[in-house]
C-alpha positions as MATLAB code, in Angstrom:
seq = 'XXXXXXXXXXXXXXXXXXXXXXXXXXXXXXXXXXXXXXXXXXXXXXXXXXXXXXXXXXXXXXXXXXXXXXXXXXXXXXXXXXXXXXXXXXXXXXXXXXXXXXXXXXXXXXXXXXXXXXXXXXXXXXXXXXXXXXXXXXXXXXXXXXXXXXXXXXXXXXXXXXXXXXXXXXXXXXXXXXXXXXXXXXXXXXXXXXXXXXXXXXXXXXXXXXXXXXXXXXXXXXXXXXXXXXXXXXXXXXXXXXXXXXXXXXXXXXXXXXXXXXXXXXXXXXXXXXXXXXXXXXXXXXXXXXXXX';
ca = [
     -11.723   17.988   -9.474;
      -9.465   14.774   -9.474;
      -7.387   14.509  -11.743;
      -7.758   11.766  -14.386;
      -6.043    8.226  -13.807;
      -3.678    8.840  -16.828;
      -1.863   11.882  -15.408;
      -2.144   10.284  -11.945;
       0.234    7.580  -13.162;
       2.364    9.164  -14.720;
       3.021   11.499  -11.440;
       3.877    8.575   -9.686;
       5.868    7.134  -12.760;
       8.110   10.430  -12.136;
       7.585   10.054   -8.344;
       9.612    6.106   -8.245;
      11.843    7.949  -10.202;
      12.453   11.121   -8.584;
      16.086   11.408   -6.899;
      14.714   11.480   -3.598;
      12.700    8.173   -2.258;
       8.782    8.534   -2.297;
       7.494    7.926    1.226;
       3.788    6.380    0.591;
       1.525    6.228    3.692;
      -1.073    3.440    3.333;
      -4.339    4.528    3.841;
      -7.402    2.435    5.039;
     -10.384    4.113    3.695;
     -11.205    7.184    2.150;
     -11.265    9.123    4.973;
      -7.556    8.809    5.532;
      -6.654    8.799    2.001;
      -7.758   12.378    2.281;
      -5.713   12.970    5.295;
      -2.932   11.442    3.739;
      -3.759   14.757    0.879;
      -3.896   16.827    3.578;
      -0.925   16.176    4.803;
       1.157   17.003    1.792;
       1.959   13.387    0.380;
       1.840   13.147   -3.199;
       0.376    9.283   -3.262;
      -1.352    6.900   -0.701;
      -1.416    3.670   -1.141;
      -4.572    0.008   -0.250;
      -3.302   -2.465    1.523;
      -5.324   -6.237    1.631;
      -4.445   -6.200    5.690;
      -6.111   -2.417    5.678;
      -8.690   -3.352    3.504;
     -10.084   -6.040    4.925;
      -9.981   -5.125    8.608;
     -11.545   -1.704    8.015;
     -14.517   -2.931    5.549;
     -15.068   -6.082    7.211;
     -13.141   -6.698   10.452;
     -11.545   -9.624    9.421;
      -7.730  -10.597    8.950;
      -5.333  -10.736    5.905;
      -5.721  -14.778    4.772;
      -6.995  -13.986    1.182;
     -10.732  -13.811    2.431;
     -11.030  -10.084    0.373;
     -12.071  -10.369   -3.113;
     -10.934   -8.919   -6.491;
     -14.337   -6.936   -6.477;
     -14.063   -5.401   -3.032;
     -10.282   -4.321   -3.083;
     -11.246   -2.630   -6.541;
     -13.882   -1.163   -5.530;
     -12.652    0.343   -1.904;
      -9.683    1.460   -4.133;
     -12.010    3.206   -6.352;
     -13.580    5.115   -3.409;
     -10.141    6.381   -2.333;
      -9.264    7.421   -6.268;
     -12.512    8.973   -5.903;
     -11.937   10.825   -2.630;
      -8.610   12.670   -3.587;
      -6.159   13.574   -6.522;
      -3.767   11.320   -5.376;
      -1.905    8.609   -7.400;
      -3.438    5.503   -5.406;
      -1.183    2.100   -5.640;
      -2.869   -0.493   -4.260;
      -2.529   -4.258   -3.256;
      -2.911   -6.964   -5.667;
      -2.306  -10.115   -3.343;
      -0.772  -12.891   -5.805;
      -3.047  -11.923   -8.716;
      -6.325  -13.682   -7.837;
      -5.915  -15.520  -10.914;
      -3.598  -17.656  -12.391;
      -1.397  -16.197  -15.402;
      -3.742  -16.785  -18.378;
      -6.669  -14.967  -16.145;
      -4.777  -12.128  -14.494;
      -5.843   -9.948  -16.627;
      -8.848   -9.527  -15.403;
      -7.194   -8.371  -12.165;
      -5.597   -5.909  -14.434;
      -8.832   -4.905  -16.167;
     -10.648   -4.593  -12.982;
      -7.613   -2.268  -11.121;
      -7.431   -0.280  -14.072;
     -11.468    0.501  -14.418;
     -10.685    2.047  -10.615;
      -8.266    4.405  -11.780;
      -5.381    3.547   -9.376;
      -1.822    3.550  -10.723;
      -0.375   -0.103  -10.327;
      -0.987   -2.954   -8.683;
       1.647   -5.329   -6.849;
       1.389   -9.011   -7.197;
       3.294  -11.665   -4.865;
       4.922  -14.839   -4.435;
       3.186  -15.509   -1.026;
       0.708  -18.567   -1.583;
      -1.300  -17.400    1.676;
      -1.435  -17.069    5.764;
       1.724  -14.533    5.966;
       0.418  -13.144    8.542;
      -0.013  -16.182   10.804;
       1.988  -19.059   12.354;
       0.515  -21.383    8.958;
       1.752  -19.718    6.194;
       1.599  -21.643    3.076;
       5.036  -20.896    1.259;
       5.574  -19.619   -2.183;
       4.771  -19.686   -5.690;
       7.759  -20.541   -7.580;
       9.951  -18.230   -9.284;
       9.149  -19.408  -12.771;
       5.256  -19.016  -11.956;
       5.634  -15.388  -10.861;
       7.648  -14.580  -13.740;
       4.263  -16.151  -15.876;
       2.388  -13.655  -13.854;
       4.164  -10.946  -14.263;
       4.144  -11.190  -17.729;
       0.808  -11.870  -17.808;
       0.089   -8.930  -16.182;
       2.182   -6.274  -18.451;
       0.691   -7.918  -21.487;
      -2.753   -7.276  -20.199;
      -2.576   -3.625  -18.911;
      -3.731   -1.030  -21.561;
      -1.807    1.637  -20.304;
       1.694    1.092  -19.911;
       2.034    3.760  -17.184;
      -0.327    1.155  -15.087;
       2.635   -0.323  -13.049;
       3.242   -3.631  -12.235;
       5.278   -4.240   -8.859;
       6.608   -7.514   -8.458;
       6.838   -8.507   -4.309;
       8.882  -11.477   -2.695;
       8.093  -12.853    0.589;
      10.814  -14.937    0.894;
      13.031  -12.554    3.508;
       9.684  -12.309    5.584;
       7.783  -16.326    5.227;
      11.074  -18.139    4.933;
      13.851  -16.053    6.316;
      16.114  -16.469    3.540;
      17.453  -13.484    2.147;
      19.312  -14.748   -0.723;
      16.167  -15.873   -2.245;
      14.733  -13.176   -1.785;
      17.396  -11.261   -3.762;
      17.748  -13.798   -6.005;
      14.091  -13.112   -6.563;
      13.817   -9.453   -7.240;
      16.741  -10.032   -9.695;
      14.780  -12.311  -11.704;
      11.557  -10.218  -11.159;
      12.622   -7.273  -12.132;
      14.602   -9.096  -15.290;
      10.741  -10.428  -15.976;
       9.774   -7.044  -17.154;
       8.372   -5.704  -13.636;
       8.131   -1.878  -13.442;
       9.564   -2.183   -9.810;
      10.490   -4.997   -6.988;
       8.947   -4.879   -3.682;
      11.087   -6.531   -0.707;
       9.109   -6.794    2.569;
      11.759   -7.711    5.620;
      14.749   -7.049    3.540;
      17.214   -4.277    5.798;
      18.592   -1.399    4.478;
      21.835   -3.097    5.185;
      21.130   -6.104    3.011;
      19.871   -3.719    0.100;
      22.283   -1.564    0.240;
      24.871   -4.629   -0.571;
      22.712   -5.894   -3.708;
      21.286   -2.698   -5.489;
      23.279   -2.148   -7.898;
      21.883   -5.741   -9.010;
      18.712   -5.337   -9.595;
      17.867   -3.354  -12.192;
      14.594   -1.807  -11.501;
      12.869    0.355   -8.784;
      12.951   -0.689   -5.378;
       9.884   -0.511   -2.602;
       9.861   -1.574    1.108;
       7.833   -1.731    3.965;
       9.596    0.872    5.945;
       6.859   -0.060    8.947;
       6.963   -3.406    8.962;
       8.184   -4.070   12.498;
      10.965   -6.808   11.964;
      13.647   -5.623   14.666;
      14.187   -7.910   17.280;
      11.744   -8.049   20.002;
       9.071   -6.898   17.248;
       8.388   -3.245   18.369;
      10.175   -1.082   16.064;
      11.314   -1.316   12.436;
      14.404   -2.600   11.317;
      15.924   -0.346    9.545;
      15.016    3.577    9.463;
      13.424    5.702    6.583;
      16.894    7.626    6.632;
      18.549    4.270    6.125;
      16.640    2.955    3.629;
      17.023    5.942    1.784;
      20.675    5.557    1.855;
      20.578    2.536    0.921;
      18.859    3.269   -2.841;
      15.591    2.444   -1.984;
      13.014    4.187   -4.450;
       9.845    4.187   -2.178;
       9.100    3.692    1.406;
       5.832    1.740    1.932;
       3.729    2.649    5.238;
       1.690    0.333    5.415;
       0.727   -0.279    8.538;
       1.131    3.051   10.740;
      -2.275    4.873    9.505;
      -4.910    2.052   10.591;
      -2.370    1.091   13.979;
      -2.738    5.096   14.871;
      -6.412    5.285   14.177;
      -7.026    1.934   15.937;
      -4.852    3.115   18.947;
      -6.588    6.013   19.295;
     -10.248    4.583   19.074;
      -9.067    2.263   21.986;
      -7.866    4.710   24.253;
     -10.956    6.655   24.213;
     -13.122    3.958   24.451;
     -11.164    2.561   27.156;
     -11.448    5.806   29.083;
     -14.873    6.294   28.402;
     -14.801    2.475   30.162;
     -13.116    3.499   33.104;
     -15.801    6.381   33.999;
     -13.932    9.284   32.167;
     -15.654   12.245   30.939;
     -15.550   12.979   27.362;
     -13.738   16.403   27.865;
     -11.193   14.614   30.120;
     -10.712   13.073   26.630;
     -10.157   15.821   24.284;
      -6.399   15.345   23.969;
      -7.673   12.005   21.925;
     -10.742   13.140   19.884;
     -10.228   15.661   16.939;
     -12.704   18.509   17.013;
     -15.702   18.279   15.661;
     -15.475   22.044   13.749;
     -11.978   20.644   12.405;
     -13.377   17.405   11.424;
     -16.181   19.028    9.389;
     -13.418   21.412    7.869;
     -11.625   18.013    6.648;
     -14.716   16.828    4.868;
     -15.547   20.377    3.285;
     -18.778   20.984    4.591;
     -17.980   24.755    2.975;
     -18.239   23.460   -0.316;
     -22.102   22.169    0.503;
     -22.757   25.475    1.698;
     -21.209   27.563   -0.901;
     -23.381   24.682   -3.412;
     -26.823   25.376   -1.302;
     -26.307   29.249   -1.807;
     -25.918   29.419   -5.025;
     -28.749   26.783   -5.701;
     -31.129   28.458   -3.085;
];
């Protein structure tokens, strides 16, 4: 049986800080949260941009509620034993309302949220800029006074390195962040390099988006996980890879399918179905249907 959301966070309380950095793959559904489990990774991790395009096919421009990010989060806390950290956009709420993000994350079970600076369109040619500094820091303590667990971390994320290309905010930012009382900063589009120079400044935990494909020409990371790791960085944030694989995949079949392929022409593409039933424990129907005959 899962375990219960209590000992869940505090495994991935010991996980940030664990000598060696926690690579979290970010899963989509529940599905892949289980083949995240499978796999041997000790937390997964809901992403809005995930979210939204596998439940409803649309993009990441804050049209995903509060409701439906806790409850697909709930689904993957219900799917596995994993610790499950999920996305809290910029709170939904302003400060003196955030808790009922809080409330609502909590209810699911998962083990933190992060909040952000980013006002909205981040992943577009509009974005809309950022919250101030001093606002965030409202929110952020809005957030810790309202959690009734204090293992239920709060991750505080800058966008400044990625929206307006200005690292020094964006340092400048986790400093004050993390001096706000959050359990960990969260740096999208900061390099290992640039870390490396400024850890020993900021005095809490450290997460990145070790996917996020920022390197020039836009088809590889930036920096590598080995990198980041030198660099002091506590976890390493997949974000993307898990829904790009499975949506890669889905397209190459159906485009051969397209192009007058035969499905065993295919097979290098599609899991088994056998193996696919062993991933969703059909055995433990059976072995229920037995003894209920």
């Amino acid at each position: 049986m899962p375990s219960n959301p209590a000992q869940r966070r505090t495994t991935f309380f010991d996980l940030v800080r664990s000598s060696d950095p926690l690579i979290l793959p970010g899963a989509y559904d529940a599905f892949s949260a289980k083949l995240v489990q499978r796999a041997g990774f000790r937390a997964t991790y809901l992403g809005s941009f995930a979210a939204a395009a596998s439940t409803f096919g649309l993009p990441d421009v804050g049209l995903i509620t509060l409701t439906e990010m806790a409850d697909a989060s709930r689904r993957m806390v219900e799917a596995t034993d994993l610790p499950v950290l999920v996305d809290g956009e910029n709170g939904f709420y302003d400060s003196a309302n955030i808790w009922r993000t809080v409330q609502a994350f909590e209810s699911a079970g998962v083990v933190g949220i992060h909040i952000e600076d980013n006002l909205g369109g981040k992943h577009t040619s509009r974005p809309a800029g950022l919250m101030t500094a001093e606002t965030m820091g409202r929110r952020i303590r809005a957030a810790l006074d309202a959690r009734t667990d204090p293992n239920f971390m709060i991750v505080a994320r800058t966008d400044a390195a990625w929206v307006e290309h200005d690292v020094d905010e964006a340092v400048n930012r986790l400093r004050s962040y993390a001096q706000a009382g959050a359990d960990m900063v969260f740096a999208p589009a900061l390099t290992a390099a640039t870390l490396k120079k400024v850890r020993s400044d900021i005095e809490a935990p450290i997460m990145v988006t070790a996917d996020l494909y920022d390197a020039p020409g836009g088809n590889r990371p930036g920096s590598t996980l080995a990198e980041y790791s030198d660099a002091g960085v506590d976890v390493l944030l997949l974000w993307y890879s898990l829904i790009g694989a499975a949506a890669r995949g889905v397209l190459a079949t159906l485009d051969g399918v397209a192009a007058g392929s035969e499905i065993a022409d295919l097979a290098q593409l599609i899991h088994g179905q056998r193996d696919f039933e062993s991933l969703m424990d059909y055995a433990a129907y059976e072995s229920r249907a037995a003894r209920y005959q």
